[in-house]
ZABAMI-213040 format. One record per residue (C-alpha): z, x negated, y; residue number from 1; residue in one letter. Coordinates in pm, 1 decimal, m for minus. Layout:
N
<<Z,X,Y>,NUM,A>
...
This chain:
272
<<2685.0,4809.3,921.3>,1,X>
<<2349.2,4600.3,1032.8>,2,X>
<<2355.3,4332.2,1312.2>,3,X>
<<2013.4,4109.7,1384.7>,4,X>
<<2041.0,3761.1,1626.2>,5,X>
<<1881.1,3921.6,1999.3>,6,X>
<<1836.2,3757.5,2320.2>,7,X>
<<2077.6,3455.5,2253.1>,8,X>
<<2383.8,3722.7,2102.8>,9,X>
<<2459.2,3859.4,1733.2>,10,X>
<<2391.6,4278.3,1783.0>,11,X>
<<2574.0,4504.9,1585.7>,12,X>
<<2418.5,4878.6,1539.7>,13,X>
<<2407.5,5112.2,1255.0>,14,X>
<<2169.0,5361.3,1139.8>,15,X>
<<2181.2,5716.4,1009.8>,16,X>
<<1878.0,5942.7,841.7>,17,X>
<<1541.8,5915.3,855.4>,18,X>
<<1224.3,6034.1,1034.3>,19,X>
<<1152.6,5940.4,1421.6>,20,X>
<<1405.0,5720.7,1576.2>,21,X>
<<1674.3,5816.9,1844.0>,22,X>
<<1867.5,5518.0,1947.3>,23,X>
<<2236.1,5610.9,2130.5>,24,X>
<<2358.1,5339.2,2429.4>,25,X>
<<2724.8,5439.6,2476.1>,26,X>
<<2933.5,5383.0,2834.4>,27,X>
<<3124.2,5079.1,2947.5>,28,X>
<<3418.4,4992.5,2698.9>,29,X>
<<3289.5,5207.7,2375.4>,30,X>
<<3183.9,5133.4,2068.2>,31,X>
<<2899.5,5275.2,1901.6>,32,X>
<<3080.1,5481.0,1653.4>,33,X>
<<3162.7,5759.6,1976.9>,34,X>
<<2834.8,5941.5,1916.3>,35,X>
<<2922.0,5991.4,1512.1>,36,X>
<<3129.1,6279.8,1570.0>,37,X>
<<2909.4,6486.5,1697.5>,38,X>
<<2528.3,6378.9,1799.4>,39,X>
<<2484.3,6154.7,1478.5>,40,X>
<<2512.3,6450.4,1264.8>,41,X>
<<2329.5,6683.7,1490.1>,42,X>
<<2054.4,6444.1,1523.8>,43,X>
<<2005.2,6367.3,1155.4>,44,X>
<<1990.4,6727.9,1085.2>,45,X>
<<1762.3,6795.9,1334.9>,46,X>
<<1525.2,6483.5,1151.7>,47,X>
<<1597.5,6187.1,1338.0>,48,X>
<<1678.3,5888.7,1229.4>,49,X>
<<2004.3,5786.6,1455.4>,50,X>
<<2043.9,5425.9,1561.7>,51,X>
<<2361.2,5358.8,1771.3>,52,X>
<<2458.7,5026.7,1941.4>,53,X>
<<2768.5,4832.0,1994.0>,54,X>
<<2638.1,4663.2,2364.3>,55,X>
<<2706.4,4286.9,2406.8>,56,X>
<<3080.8,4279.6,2502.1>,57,X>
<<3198.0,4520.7,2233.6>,58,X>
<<3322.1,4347.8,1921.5>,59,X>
<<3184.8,4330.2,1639.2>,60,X>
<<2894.0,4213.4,1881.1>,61,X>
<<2994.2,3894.6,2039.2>,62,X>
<<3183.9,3995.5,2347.6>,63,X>
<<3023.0,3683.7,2541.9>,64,X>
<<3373.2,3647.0,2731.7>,65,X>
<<3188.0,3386.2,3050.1>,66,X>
<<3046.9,3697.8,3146.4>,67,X>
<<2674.6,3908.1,3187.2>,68,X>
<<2507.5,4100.0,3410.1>,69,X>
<<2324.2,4461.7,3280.4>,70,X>
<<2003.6,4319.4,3288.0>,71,X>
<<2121.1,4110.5,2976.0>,72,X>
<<2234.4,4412.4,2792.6>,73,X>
<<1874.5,4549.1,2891.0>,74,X>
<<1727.3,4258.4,2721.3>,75,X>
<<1917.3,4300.4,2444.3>,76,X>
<<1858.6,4679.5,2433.8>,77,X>
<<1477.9,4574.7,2453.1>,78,X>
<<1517.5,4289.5,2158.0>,79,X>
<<1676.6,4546.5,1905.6>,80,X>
<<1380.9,4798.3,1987.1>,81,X>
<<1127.2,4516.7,1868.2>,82,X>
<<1298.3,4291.1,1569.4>,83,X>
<<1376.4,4672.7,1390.4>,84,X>
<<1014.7,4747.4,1525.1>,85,X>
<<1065.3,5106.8,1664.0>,86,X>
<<866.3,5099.7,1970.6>,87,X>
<<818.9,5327.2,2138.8>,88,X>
<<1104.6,5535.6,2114.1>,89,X>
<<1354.6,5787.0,2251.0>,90,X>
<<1680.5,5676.8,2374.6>,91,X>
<<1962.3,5872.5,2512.6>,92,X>
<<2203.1,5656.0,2733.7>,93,X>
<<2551.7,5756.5,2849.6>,94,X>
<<2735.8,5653.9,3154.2>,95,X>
<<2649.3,5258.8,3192.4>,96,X>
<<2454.7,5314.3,2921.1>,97,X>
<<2242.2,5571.0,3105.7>,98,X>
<<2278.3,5274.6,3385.1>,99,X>
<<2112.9,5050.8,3142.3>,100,X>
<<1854.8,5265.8,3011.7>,101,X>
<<1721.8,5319.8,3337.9>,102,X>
<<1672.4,4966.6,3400.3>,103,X>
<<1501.2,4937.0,3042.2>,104,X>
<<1270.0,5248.2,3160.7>,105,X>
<<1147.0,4947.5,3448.5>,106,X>
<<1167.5,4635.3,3249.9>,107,X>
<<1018.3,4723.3,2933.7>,108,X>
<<815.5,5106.8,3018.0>,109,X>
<<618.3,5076.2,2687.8>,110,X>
<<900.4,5070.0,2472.7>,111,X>
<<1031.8,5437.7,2570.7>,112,X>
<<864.5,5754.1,2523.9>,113,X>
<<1133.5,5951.5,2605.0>,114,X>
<<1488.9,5934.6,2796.0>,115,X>
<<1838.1,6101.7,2832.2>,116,X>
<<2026.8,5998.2,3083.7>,117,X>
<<2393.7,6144.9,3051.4>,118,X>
<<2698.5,6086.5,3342.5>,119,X>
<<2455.1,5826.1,3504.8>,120,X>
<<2372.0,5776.5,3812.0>,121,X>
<<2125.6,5497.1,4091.4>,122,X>
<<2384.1,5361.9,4341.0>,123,X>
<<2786.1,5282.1,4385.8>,124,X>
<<2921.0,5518.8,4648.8>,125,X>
<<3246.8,5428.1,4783.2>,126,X>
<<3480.1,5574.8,4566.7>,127,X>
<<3328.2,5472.2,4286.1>,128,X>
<<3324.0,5112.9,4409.6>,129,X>
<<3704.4,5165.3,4523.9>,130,X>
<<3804.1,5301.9,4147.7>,131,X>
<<3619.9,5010.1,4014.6>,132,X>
<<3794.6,4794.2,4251.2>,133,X>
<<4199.3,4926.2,4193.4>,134,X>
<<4110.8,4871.2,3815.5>,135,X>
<<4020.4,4558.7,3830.6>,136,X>
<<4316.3,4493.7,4014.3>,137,X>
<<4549.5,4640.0,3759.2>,138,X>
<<4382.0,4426.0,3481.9>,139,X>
<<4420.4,4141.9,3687.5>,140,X>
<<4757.0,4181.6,3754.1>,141,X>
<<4874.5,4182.1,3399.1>,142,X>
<<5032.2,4509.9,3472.1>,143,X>
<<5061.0,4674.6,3104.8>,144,X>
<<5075.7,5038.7,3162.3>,145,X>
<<5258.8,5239.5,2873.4>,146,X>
<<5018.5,5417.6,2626.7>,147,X>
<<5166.4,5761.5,2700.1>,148,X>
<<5135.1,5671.2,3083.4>,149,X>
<<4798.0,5514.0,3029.5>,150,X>
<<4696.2,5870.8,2754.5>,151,X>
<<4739.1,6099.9,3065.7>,152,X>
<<4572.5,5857.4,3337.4>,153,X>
<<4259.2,5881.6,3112.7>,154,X>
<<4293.7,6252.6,3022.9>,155,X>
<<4321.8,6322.8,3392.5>,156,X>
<<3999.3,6176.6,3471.1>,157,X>
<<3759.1,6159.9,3221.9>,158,X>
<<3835.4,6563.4,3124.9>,159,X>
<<3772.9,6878.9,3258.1>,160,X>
<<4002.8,7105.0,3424.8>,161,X>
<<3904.1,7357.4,3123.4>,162,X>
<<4007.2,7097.5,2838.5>,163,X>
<<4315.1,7016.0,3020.4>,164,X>
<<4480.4,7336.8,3048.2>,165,X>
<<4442.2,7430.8,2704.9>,166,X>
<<4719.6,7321.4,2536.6>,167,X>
<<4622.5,7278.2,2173.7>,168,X>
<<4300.0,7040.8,2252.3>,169,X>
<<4463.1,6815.3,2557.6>,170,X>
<<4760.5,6720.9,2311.1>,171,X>
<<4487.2,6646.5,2037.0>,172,X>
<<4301.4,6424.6,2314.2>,173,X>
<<4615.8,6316.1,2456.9>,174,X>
<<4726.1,6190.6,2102.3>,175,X>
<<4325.5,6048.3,2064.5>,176,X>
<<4365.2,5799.7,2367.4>,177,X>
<<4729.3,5709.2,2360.8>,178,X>
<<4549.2,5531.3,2018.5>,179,X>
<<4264.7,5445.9,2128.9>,180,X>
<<4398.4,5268.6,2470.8>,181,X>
<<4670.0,5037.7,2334.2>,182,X>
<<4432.0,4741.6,2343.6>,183,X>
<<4171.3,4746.7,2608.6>,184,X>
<<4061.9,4375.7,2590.2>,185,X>
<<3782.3,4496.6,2403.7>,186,X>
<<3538.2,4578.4,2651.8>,187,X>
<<3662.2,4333.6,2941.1>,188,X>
<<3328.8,4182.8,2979.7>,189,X>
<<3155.5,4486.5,3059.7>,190,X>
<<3368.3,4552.1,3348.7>,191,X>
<<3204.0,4578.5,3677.2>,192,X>
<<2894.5,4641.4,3547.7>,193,X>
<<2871.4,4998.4,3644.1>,194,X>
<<2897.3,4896.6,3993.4>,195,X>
<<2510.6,4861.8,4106.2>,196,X>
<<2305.0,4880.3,4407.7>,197,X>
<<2076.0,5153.0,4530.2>,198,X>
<<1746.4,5148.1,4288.0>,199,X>
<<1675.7,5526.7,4294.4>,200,X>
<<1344.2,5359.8,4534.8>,201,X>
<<1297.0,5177.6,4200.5>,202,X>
<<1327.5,5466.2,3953.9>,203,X>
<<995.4,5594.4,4154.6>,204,X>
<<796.6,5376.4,3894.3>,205,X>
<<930.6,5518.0,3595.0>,206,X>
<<633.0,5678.3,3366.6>,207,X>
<<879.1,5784.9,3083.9>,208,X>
<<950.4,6175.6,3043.3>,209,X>
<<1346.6,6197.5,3142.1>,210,X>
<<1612.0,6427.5,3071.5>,211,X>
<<1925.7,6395.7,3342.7>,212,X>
<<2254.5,6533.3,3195.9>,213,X>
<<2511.9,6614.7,3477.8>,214,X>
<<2860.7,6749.1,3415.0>,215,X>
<<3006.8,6999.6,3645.7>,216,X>
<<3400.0,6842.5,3652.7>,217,X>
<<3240.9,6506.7,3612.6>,218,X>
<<3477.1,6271.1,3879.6>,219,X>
<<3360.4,5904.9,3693.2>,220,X>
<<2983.7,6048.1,3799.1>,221,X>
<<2985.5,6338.3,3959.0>,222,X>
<<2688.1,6584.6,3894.1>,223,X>
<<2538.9,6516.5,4251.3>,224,X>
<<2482.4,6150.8,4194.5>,225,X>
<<2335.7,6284.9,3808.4>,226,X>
<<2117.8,6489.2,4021.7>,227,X>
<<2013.6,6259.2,4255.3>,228,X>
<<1851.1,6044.9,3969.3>,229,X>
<<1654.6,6294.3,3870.5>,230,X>
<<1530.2,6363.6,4199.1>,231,X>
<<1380.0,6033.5,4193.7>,232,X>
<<1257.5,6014.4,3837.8>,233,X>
<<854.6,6126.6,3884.4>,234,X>
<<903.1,6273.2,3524.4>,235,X>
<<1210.8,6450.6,3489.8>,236,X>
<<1423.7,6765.1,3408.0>,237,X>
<<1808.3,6817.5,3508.7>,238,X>
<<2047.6,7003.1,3333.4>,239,X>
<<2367.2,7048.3,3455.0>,240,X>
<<2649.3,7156.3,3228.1>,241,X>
<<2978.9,7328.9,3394.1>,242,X>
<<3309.1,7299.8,3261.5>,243,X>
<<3279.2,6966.3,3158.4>,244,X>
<<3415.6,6606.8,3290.0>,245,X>
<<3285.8,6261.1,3198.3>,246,X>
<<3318.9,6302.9,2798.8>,247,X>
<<3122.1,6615.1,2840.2>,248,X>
<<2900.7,6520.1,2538.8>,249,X>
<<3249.7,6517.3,2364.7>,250,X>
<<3407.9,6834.4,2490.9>,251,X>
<<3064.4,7097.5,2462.6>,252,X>
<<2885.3,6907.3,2192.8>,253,X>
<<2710.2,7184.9,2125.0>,254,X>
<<2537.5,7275.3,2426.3>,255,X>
<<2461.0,6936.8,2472.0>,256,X>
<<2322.7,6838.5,2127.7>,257,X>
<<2107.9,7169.6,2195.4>,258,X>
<<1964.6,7027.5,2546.3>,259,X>
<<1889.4,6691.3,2356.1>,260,X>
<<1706.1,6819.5,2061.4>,261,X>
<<1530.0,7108.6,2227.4>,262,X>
<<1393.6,6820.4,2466.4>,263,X>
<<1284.3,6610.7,2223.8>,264,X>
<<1131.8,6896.3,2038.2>,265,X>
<<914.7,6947.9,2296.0>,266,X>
<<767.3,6633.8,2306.5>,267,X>
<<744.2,6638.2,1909.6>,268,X>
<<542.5,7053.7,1952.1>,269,X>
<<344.8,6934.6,2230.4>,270,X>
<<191.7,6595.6,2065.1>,271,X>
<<102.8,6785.7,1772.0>,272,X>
């Protein structure tokens, strides 16, 4: 457990293995540790050395409770890249995360060699902005909802149809967030965040070689709007992976660990 003083805020990130450096940006509302399961290990095996980020609003990284805007987590994205001096590197960004890596791919475009972009996507569509919109309203309210309640709100739409009718794995995940979502202060900051305006125009100007991750059953970020990044990225592959929903890198780790490494790889054969 590391954390170094960045753009104004105390980071906190931690490290696993050794050789070339992978650095993991997680979604809105998750800590760092959601990638240990199963693409730190994969990763390290596979010779990376793993660095993985709690982003500015996610304790133990000061939560900065007056508020940001994603270019700050950018900046602070592009501050731990230089004080651990890893530049350039690849990065694989999740959901806001992929968000935010995009916008790092523009601000800082020697810093990255190469990108994943998982669950992402360029521009807020209107039911995205209306989901964002009804839970900010619920938060606001002061509405509590019960953890069982909130357990199969969250299973409903962040799994896959194929996770949720198997009974032995939905009452492990139902059992994993009925935990995990008793206090979701943490996070609070972040919120809104994800709600952004059209820059696929912008994405155009990336140079970095991307990777765009969709997921089939995906209704946080559906594959189309996945794919329509990568339409727009000059640079860029996309890979989309049925049976999945938005924790697809959590419910087929495999094949996604294997569409990570074997595109990193390639970069690695093709240099030497």
């Amino acid at each position: 457990m590391s954390s170094v003083a960045v753009n104004g805020i105390n980071l906190h990130f931690d490290e696993y293995g050794s050789g070339e450096p992978v650095l993991l940006i997680t979604g809105s509302g998750a800590r760092g540790r959601m990638w240990t399961p199963h693409q730190v290990p994969a990763l390290t095996a596979a010779g990376y050395r793993v660095i993985t980020v709690d982003n500015r609003g996610m304790p133990p990284t000061d939560e900065c409770l007056d508020g940001f805007a994603l270019d700050d987590m950018v900046a602070d994205t592009a501050g731990l890249i230089a004080v651990l001096g890893i530049g350039p590197c690849r990065i694989v960004g999740f959901s806001l995360g992929g968000m935010l890596v995009q916008e790092l791919l523009l601000a800082y475009p020697d810093l990255i060699t190469q990108a994943v972009l998982m669950a992402t996507r360029g521009r807020t569509d209107a039911l995205r902005a209306a989901m964002a919109a009804a839970e900010s309203e619920l938060l606001e309210s002061g509405v509590v909802l019960p953890p069982r309640y909130a357990a199969v709100v969250h299973a409903t739409q962040f799994l896959s149809p194929r996770t949720q009718v198997d009974d032995r794995r939905i009452r492990d995940w139902l059992d994993i967030f009925e935990m995990s979502l008793r206090d979701r202060s943490a996070g609070r900051a972040q919120r809104g965040l994800e709600l952004v305006d059209n820059r696929l125009e912008e994405y155009r100007k990336i140079k970095s070689s991307c990777l765009v991750i969709g997921f089939g059953d995906d209704v946080i970020a559906p594959a189309y709007l996945c794919r329509e990044v990568s339409e727009y990225i000059p640079d860029c592959r996309y890979e989309e992976v049925a049976g999945c929903g938005h924790y697809g890198y959590l419910e087929n780790p495999e094949t996604i660990n294997s569409l990570i490494i074997d595109f990193f790889g390639k970069k690695t054969r093709s240099a030497d």
